[in-house]
C-alpha positions as CSV (number, residue, x, y, z in Angstrom):
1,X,0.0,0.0,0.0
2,X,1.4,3.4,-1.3
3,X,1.9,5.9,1.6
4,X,-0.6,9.2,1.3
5,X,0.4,12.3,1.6
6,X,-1.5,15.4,3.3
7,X,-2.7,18.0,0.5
8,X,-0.9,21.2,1.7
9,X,-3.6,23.3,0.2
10,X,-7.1,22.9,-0.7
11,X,-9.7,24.9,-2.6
12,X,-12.8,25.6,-0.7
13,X,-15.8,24.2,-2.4
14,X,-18.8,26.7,-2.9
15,X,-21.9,24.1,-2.4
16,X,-21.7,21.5,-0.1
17,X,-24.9,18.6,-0.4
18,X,-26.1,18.1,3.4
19,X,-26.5,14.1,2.5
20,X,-22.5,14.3,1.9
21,X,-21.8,15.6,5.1
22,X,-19.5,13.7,7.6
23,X,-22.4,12.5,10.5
24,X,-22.1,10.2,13.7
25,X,-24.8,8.7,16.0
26,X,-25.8,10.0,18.8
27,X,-24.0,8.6,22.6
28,X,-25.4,6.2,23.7
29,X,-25.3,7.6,26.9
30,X,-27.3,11.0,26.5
31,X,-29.5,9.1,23.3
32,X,-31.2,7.0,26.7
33,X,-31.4,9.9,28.5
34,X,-33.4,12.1,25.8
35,X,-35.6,9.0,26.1
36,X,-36.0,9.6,30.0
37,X,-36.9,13.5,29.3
38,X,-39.1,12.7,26.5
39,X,-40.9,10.3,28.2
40,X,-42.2,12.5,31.5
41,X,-42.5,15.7,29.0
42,X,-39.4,17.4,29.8
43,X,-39.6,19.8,27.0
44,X,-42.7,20.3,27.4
45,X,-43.0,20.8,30.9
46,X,-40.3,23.9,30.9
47,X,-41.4,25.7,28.1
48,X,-44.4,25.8,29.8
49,X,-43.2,27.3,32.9
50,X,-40.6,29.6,30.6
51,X,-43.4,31.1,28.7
52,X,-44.4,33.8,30.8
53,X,-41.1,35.3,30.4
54,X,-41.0,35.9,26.8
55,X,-43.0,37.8,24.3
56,X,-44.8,36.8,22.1
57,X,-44.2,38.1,18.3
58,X,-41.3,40.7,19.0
59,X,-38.0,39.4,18.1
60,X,-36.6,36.2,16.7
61,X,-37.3,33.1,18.6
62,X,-34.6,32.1,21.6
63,X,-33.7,28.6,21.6
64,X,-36.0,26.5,23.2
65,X,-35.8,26.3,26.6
66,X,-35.4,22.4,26.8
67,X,-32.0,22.9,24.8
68,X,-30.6,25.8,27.4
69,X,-31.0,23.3,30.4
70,X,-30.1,20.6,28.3
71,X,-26.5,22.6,28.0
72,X,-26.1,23.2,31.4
73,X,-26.9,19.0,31.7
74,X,-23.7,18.6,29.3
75,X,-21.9,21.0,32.2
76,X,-21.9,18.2,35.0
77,X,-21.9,15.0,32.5
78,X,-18.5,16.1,30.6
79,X,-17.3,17.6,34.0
80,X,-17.1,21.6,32.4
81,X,-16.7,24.7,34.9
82,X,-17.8,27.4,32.8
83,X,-20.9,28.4,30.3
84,X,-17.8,29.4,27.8
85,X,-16.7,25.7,28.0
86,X,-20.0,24.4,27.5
87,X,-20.2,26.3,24.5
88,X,-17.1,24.8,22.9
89,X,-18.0,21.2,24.0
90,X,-21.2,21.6,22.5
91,X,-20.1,23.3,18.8
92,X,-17.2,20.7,18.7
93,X,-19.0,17.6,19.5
94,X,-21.3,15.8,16.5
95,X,-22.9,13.2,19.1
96,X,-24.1,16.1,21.3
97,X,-25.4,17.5,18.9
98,X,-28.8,14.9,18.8
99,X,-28.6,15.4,22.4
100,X,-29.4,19.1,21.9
101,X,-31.7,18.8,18.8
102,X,-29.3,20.3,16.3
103,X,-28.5,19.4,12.9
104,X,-24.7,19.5,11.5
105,X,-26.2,22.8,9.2
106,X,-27.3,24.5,12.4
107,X,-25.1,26.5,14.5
108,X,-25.0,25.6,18.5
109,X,-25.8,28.3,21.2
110,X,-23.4,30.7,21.7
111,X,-22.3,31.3,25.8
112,X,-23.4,35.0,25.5
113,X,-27.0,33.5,25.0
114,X,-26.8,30.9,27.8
115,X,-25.8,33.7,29.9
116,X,-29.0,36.0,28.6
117,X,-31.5,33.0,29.1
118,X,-29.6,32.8,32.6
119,X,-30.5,36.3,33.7
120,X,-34.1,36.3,32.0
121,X,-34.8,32.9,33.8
122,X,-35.3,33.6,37.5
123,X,-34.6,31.3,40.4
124,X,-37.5,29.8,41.0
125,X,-38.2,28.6,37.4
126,X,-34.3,26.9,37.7
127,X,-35.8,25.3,41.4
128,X,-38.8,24.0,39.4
129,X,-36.9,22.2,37.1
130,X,-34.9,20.5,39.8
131,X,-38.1,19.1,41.8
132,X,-39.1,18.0,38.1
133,X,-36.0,16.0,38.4
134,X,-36.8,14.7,42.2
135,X,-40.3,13.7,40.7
136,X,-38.4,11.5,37.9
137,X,-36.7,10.1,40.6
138,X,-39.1,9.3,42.7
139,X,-41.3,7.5,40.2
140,X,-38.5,5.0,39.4
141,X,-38.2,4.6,43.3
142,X,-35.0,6.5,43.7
143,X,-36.0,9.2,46.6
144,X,-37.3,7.9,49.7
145,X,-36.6,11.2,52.5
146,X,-37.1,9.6,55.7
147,X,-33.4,10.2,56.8
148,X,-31.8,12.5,55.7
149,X,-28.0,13.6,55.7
150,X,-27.0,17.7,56.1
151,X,-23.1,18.7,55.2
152,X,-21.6,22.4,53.8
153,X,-18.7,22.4,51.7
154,X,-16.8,25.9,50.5
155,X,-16.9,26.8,46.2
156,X,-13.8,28.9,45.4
157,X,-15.9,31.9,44.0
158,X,-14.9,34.3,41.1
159,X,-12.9,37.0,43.1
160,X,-9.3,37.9,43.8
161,X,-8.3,39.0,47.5
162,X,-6.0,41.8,45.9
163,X,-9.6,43.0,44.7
164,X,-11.0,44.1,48.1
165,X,-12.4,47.7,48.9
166,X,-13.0,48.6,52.5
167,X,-16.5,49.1,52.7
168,X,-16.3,52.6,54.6
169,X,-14.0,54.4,52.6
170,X,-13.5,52.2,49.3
171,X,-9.8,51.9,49.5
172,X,-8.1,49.2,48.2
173,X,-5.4,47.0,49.9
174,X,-2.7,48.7,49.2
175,X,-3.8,52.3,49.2
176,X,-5.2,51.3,53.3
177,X,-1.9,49.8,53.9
178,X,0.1,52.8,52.7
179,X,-2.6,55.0,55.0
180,X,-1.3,53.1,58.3
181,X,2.1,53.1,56.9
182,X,1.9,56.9,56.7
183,X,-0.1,57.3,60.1
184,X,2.6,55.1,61.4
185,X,5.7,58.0,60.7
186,X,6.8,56.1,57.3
187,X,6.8,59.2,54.8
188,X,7.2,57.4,51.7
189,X,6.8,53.6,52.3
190,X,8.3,50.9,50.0
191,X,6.8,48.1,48.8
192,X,8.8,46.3,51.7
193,X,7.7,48.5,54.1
194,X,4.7,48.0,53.4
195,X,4.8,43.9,53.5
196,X,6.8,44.2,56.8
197,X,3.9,46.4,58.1
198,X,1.1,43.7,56.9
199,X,3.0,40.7,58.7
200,X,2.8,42.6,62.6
201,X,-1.2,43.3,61.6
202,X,-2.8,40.5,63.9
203,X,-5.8,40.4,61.7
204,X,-5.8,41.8,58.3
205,X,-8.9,40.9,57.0
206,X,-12.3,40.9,58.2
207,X,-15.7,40.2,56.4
208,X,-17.2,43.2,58.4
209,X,-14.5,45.7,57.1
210,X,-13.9,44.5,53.7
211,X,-15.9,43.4,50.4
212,X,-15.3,42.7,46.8
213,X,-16.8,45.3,44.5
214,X,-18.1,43.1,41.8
215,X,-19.2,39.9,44.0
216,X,-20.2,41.2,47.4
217,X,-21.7,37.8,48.2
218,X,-18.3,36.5,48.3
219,X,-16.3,36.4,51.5
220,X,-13.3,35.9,53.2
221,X,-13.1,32.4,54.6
222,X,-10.6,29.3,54.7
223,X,-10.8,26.5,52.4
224,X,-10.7,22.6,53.0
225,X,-7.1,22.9,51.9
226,X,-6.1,25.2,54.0
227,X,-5.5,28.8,51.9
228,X,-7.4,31.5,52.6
229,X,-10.2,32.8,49.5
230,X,-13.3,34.4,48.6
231,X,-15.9,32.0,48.4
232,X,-19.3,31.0,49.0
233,X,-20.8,28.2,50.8
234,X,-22.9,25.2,49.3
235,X,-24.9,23.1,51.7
236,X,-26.9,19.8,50.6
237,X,-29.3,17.6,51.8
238,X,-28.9,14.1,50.9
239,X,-31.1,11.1,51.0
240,X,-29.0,8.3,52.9
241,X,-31.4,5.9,51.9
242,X,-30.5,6.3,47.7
243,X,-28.1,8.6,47.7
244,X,-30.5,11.9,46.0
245,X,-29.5,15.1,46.9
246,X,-33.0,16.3,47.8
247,X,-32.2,20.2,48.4
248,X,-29.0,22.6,47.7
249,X,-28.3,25.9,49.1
250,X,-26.2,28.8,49.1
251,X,-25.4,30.6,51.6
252,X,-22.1,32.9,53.1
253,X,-19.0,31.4,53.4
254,X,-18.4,32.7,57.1
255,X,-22.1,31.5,58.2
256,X,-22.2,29.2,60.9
257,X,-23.5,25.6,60.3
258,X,-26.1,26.1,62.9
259,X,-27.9,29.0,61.4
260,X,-27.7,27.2,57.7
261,X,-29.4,23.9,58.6
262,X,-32.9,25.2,59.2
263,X,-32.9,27.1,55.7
264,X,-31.9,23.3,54.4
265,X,-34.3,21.5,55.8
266,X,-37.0,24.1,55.1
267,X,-35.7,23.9,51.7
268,X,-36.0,20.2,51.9
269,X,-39.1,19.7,53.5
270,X,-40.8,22.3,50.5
271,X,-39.0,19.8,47.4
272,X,-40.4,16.9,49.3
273,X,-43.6,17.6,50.0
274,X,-44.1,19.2,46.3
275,X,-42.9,15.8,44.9
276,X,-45.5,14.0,47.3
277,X,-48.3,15.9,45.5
278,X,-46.9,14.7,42.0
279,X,-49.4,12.2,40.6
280,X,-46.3,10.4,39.6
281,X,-44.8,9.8,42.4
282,X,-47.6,8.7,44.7
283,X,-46.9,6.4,47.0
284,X,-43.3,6.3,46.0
285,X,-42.2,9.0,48.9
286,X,-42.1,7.9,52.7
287,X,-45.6,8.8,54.5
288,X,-43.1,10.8,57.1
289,X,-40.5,12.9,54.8
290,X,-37.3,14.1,57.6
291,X,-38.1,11.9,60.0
292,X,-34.1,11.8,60.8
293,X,-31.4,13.9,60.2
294,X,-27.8,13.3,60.6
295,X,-25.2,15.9,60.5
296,X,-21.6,16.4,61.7
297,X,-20.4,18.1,64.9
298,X,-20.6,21.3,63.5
299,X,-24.2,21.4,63.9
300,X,-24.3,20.5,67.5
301,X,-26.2,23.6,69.4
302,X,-28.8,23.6,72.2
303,X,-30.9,25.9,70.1
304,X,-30.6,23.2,66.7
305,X,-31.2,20.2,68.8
306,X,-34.2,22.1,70.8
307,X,-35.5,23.5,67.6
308,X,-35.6,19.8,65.8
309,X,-37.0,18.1,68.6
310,X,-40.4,20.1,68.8
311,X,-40.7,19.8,64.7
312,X,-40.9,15.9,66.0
313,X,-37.4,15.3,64.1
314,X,-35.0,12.2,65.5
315,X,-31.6,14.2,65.4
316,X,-28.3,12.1,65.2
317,X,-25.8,15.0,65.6
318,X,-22.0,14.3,66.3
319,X,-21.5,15.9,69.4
320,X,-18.2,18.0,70.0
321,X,-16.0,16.9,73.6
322,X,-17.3,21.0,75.6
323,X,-16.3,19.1,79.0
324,X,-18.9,18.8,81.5
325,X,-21.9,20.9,80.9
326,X,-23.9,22.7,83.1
327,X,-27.9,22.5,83.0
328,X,-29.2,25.0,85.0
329,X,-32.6,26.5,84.2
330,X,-32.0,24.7,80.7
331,X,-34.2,21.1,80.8
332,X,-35.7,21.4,77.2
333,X,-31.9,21.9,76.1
334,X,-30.7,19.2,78.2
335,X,-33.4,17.0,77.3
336,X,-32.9,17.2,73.7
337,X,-28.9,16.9,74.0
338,X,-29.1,13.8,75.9
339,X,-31.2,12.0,73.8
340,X,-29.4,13.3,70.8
341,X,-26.4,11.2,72.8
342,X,-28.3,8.1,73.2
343,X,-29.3,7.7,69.5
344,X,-25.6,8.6,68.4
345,X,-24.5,5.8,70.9
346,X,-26.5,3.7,69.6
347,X,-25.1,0.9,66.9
348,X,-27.2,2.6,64.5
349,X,-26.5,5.9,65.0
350,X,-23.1,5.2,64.4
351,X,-23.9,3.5,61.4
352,X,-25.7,6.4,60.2
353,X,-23.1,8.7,61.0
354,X,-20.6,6.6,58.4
355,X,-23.3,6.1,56.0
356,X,-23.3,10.2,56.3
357,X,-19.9,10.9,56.1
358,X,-19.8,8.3,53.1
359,X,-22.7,9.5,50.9
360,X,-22.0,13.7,51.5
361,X,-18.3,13.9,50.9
362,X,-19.6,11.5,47.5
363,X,-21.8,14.7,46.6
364,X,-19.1,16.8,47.1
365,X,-16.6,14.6,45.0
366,X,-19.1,14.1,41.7
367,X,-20.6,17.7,41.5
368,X,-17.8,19.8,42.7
369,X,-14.3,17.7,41.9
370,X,-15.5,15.4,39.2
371,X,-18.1,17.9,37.9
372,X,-16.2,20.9,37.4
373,X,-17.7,23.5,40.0
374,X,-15.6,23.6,42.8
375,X,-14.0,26.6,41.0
376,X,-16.7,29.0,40.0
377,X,-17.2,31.1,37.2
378,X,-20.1,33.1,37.8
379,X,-20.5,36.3,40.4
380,X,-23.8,36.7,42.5
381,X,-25.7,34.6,44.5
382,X,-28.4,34.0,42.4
383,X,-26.3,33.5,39.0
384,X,-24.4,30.7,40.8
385,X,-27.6,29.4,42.6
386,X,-29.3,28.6,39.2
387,X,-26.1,26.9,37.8
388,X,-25.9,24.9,40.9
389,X,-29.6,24.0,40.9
390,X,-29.4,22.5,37.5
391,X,-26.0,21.0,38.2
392,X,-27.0,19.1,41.3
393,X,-30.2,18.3,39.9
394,X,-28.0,16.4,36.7
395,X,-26.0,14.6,39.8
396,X,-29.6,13.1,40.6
397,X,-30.3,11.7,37.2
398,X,-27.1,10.3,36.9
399,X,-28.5,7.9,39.7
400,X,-31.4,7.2,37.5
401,X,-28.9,6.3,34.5
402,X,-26.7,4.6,37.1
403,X,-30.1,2.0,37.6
404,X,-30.7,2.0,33.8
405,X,-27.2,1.7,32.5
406,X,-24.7,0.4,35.2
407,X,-23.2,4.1,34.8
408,X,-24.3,7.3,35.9
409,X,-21.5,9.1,33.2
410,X,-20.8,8.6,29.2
411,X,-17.3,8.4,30.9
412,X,-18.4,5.8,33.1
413,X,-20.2,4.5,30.1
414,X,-17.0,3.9,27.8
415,X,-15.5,2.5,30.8
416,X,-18.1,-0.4,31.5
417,X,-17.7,-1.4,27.6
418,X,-13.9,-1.6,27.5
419,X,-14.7,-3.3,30.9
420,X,-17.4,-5.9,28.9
421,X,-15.3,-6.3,25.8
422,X,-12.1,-7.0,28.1
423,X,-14.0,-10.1,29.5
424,X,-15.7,-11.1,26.2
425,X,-12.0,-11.6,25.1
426,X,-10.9,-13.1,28.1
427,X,-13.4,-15.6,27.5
428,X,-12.7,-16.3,23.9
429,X,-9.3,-16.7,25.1
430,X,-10.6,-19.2,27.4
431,X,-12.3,-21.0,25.0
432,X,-9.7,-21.4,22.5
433,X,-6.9,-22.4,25.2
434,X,-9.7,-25.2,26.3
435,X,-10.2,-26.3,22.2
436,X,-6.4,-26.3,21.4
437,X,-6.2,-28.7,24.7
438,X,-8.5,-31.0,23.2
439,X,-7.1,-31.5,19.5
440,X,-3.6,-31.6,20.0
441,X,-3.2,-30.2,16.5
442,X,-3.8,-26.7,18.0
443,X,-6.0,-26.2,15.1
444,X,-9.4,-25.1,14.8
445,X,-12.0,-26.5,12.7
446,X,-14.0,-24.2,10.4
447,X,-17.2,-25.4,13.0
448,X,-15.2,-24.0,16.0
449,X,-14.0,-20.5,14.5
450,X,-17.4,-19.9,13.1
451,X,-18.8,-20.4,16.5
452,X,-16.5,-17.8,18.0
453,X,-16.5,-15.1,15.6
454,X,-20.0,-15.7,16.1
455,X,-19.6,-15.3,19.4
456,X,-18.1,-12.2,18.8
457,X,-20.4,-10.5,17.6
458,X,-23.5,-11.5,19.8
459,X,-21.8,-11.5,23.0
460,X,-22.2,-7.8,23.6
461,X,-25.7,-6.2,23.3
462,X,-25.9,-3.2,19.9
463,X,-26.6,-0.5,22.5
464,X,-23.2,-1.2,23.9
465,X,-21.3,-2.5,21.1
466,X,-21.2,1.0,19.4
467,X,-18.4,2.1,21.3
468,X,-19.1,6.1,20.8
469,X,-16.5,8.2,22.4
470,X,-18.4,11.3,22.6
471,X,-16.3,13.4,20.0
């Protein structure tokens, strides 16, 4: 076979036939999960609840709004952090493109238009879309909410500490410092007086005194690793009985876990009981939604523990060692924390408490890590809020996929057919070694070989043996 070589320059041609153009099927993966939207009318359903926030007659149509949640789907299944990435997955990608419901003539969505929809869209239509998803769930027996698990983790937000503006006077970092070092006797500082003046500041920056002009949702807080960053604070509520994340919220990074958790559980409590009304779902959601909840030490208050005990809610919160305790004029307080104890003491409070600690820090790892968001890309509460909602709310149906596929990701996907094929071949393998040690020609009759290409071809369902890599 002669070698070919590349042409180094190529004439455009003027007409292109659409039946000649290069095409490719759809994934797997996201072909069975338009089946899963179509079937419960998922299009339907949010262009529904979209329409009262668009004209009628004035202007060219916007996409539909099935295909701009659809994109933000794409954002936690190929694990992108930003709308801009989205965008260039999606224009690069022919088996997304079914996915989506474009053609290989059409253009894709630009980011600039996910970002209008975004700000056109408010929260509560993103929140409706994500107990439409709950609703799915619960139908195929996925979300139970009898015990429930509540844990915070911090997102890196969209803001540089250098950035910060006292909020009195609306200096920056640099300018204050040069104020105290001037205040201070220094005439002209350096830039190394100035450093040598920051390090002797005990405390140089306080949530109270300073703020970041374009994101003032943002604050100063430490991160799991250690650094200190802007950020903002994303709390879930998982289902420890099927793993759902039943609520997300977002609140300030320096808020306390004790005054987040009843905002959680309200939050909870509202996506629960709207899924209970779903005629789809009857029956399929416990009788008794939060009977339980489980959290980590940081919860632990009199005022939480008090506070879930009258709402009839069985706490199992890891208590911190505060020595011994004093109970004067305090027995509703005492009450509650000693019972808490008991349950925790318990053998299945302890099992609870590692189921917890298992099935939130696996939240954490798929929509933040795995997903693409612990770094974010958006500014304002309620940008990142409807990202998240969407994004949390694709976590859940990749449970659903999980049940129906054996993977919850098309990356998971590819990996359980390489997985498939590489014991197909191990079992041809098998086969032959066990043929060749019955005819000690080592040959194979025609019979035999025709059995195992046969074999080869039948051993691995067609929905699986198209091994589509997503490009």
């Amino acid at each position: 076979m002669g070698m070919g070589k590349r042409k180094r320059s190529k004439q455009d041609s003027l007409f292109i036939p659409t039946a000649s153009l290069a095409r490719s099927s759809s994934h797997d993966f996201y072909e069975r999960l338009n089946q899963v939207l179509s079937a419960d009318g998922f299009d339907d359903f949010v262009e529904d609840l979209c329409e009262p926030f668009y004209v009628q007659g004035k202007g060219r149509p916007s996409i539909p709004p099935g295909t701009y949640f659809r994109m933000l789907l794409v954002g936690f299944f190929e694990g992108l952090d930003s709308e801009r990435g989205i965008d260039w997955r999606v224009s690069d990608s022919m088996a997304l493109r079914p996915f989506l419901g474009y053609d290989l003539t059409e253009s894709t969505p630009d980011h600039s238009t996910l970002s209008r929809i975004r700000q056109r869209l408010p929260v509560e239509v993103h929140d409706e879309v994500f107990t439409w998803i709950l609703t799915v769930l619960a139908k195929a027996g996925l979300l139970k909410g009898r015990t429930v698990a509540v844990d915070a983790t911090t997102l890196e937000a969209n803001a540089a500490l250098r950035s910060l503006q006292r909020r009195d006077t609306g200096e920056a970092y640099p300018e204050y410092l040069t104020t105290l070092a001037k205040a201070s006797g220094i005439e002209t500082p350096t830039r190394a007086d100035l450093a040598k003046l920051d390090k002797k500041r005990p405390k140089k920056v306080s949530n109270d005194d300073w703020e970041h002009p374009h994101d003032p949702d943002a604050k100063v807080t430490k991160m799991k690793d250690r650094r200190t960053h802007l950020a903002h604070k994303a709390e879930h509520t998982v289902d420890l009985e099927t793993q759902a994340i039943v609520a997300v919220s977002l609140a300030d990074a320096n808020e306390g876990d004790t005054s987040s958790l009843p905002w959680s559980l309200l939050r909870a409590e509202t996506n629960l009981s709207a899924v209970a009304t779903d005629p789809r779902a009857q029956g399929k959601v416990h009788d008794r939604p939060l009977t339980e909840v489980v959290a980590d030490k940081g919860y632990h208050s009199n005022e939480v523990l008090v506070d879930l005990t009258g709402s009839d809610i069985r706490s199992h919160v890891s208590e911190p060692d505060r020595g011994r305790r004093h109970w004067k004029d305090k027995e509703k307080a005492q009450a509650a924390v000693y019972a808490n104890r008991r349950r925790l003491r318990s053998s299945r409070g302890q099992r609870l408490q590692k189921r917890r600690a298992e099935l939130a820090e696996r939240s954490f790892a798929h929509v933040y890590d795995t997903g693409g968001m612990r770094r974010l890309h958006l500014r304002g509460r309620g940008n990142i809020l409807k990202r998240l909602l969407i994004h949390v709310g694709a976590f859940n149906l990749s449970l659903l996929m999980r049940q129906l596929l054996g993977a919850g990701t098309p990356r998971g996907f590819a990996a359980l057919v390489r997985r498939l094929e590489s014991i197909v071949a191990a079992f041809e393998t098998g086969v032959c070694a066990i043929i060749a040690l019955w005819r000690p020609s080592n040959t194979l009759s025609m019979s035999n070989a025709s059995i195992i290409s046969s074999r080869r071809t039948t051993s691995i369902p067609p929905c699986i043996r198209r091994r589509s890599t997503g490009c």
